[in-house]
C-alpha positions, 0 to 999 in steps of 0.5 A: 433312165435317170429318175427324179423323186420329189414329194408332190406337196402343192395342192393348190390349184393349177395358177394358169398364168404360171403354165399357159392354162393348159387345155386339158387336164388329166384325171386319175381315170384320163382327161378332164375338161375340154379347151372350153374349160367345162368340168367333167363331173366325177366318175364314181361307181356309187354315183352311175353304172356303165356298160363299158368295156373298159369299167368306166362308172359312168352310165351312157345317157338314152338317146346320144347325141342328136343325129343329123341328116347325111353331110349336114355338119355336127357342129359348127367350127372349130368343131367340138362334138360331145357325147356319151358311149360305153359309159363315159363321156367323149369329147372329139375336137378337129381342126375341120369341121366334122360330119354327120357321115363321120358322125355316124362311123365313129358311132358305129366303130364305139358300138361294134367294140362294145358289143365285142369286149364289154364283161357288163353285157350278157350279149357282148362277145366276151360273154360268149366267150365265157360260156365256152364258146370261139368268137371271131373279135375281129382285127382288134384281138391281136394286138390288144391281146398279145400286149395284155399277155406281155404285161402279164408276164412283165407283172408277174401275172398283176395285171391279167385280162382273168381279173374280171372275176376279182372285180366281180367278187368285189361287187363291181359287174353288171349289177348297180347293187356294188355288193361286195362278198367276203375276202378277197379272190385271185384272177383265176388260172387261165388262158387265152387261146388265139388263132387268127382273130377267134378267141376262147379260152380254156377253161371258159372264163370272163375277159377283162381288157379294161387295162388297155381297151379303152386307150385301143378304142380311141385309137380307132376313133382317132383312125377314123377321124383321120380317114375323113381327112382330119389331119388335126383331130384330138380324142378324150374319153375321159380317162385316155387321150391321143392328139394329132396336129397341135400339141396339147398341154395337159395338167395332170390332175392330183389324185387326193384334190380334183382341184389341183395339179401335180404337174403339166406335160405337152402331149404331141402327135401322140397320147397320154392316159392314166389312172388313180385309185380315186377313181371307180371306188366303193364303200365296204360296211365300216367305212373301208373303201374298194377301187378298181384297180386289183393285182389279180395275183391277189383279188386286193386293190393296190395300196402303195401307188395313188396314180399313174400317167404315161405319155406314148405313140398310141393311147392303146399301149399309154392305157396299159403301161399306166395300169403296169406301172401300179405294179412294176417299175418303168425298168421292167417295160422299158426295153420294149415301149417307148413311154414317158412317165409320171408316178405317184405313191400314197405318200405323197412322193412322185417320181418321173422320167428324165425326159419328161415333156413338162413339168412335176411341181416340186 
């Protein structure tokens, strides 16, 4: 595949009038701003905690949404229903008007995954999990565990599900204090043991599926929305995406200015998710910043690369090929994904695939 690189110079703000005002943009962390044009204010882990599974910062409001009675319509067509859940915002848009009943599947399907992966509860699986015992994590387990088991590979152990205790270390777990110790801590040596859908590992340690569980999550609200019949639909999660139907055009946020692109890219029948090191960061005594993207074969937050976005079929495999690449160039994952690419250094210097559905400013 033929690559371009360019220093991404312009950090003037998208002109809509020069790319058809996209309808979405795509942040350091995933998408912002629904086709209404309101703005997601910025994720930040010294701002809010969550308790999602994936380590989004923002905390889940009490109450969620306002629930109705049984087939009474969420919203009003076109339908847009925005909520909080696992700590971050969601933005569902269908072609159809949606309901409560479907309301209330979505909901159910965000809260059993919650409960099933989030590190941030002691009374999540994954908790369970690291004090020794097998847990059956449903049909969710398989796919997302043998896709963070090949990037492992691929990265040469980078990116690893065992890099919940490096975040920790770094004072980014359940507690809101952010409260870093001293030095850095390597993921340790572990492994992940399968059989059917129960998992444990050995020795007992904490999983981290925050690399690809959110884009997962998605996937299956998607799944859900499409059982109901909505043949047009589009997920945001505020850092991961999947739409079906109409293609959606998507800015693709410059990681040192929220108010700029660095390019746009159309989204078909598909997703796109991505992530900076702007995103999810906290300040060190003397003014030195954390973030939350660590090579695990270290404990240290990454320097070289500033952001990543892959377009793919599923936002599952886009969430997790976004991490890799931080790590590993696109030649190590390209012989088994099917993907599309954008890639910004610290220096400024983006890079991309040939085939890319849209445009990198020059």
């Amino acid at each position: 595949m033929i690559v371009h690189a360019r220093r991404a110079a312009s950090t003037a703000p998208l002109p809509a009038a020069a790319t058809g005002a996209p309808a979405s943009r795509s942040t350091g962390s995933g998408v912002a701003d629904e086709a209404a044009g309101e703005p997601l204010a910025t994720p930040r882990v010294d701002a809010e905690r969550g308790s999602s599974p994936t380590g989004d910062d923002r905390a889940a409001r009490a109450g969620g949404s306002v629930r109705t009675p049984p087939d009474v319509l969420v919203t009003e067509a076109p339908s847009i229903a925005v909520f909080e859940a696992i700590g971050t915002r969601w933005a569902l848009t269908t072609a159809e008007p949606m309901t409560a009943s479907t309301r209330d599947r979505v909901d159910a399907v965000i809260a059993g995954y919650d409960a099933a992966w989030s590190r941030f509860r002691g009374d999540s699986a994954v908790a369970a999990i690291a004090r020794g015992e097998a847990v059956d994590l449903g049909p969710t387990a398989p796919p997302l565990l043998a896709l963070l088991a090949d990037l492992r590979a691929r990265t040469g152990g980078a990116v690893d599900p065992f890099v919940a205790a490096s975040l920790e270390h770094l004072g980014y777990g359940p507690s809101a204090a952010l409260r870093p110790s001293a030095g850095w801590l390597p993921a340790p040596d572990a492994e992940v043991l399968l059989e059917g859908t129960t998992v444990r590992t050995l020795p007992p340690r904490l999983l981290d599926v925050g690399s690809a569980g959110k884009g997962q999550l998605v996937d299956l609200v998607l799944d859900v929305l499409a059982e109901a019949g909505h043949t047009g639909a589009l997920v945001d999660a505020s850092g991961d995406l999947r739409v079906t139907g109409a293609p959606l055009r998507v800015a693709l946020e410059h990681p040192f200015d929220p108010a700029a692109a660095i390019g746009v890219v159309e989204v078909a029948d598909g997703a796109i998710a991505g992530s900076a090191v702007n995103r999810r960061d906290w300040s060190l005594d003397g003014g030195r910043r954390l973030h939350h993207v660590l090579d695990a074969r270290t404990g240290r937050p990454v320097e070289a690369v500033a952001a990543t976005w892959v377009l793919a079929d599923t936002a599952m495999v886009a969430d997790a090929l976004a991490t890799a690449l931080f790590f590993v160039g696109p030649e190590a994952l390209l012989d088994a994904y099917d993907f599309r690419w954008v890639r910004m250094r610290t220096d400024g210097v983006a890079d991309w695939s040939a085939d890319l559905p849209g445009d990198v400013f020059r």
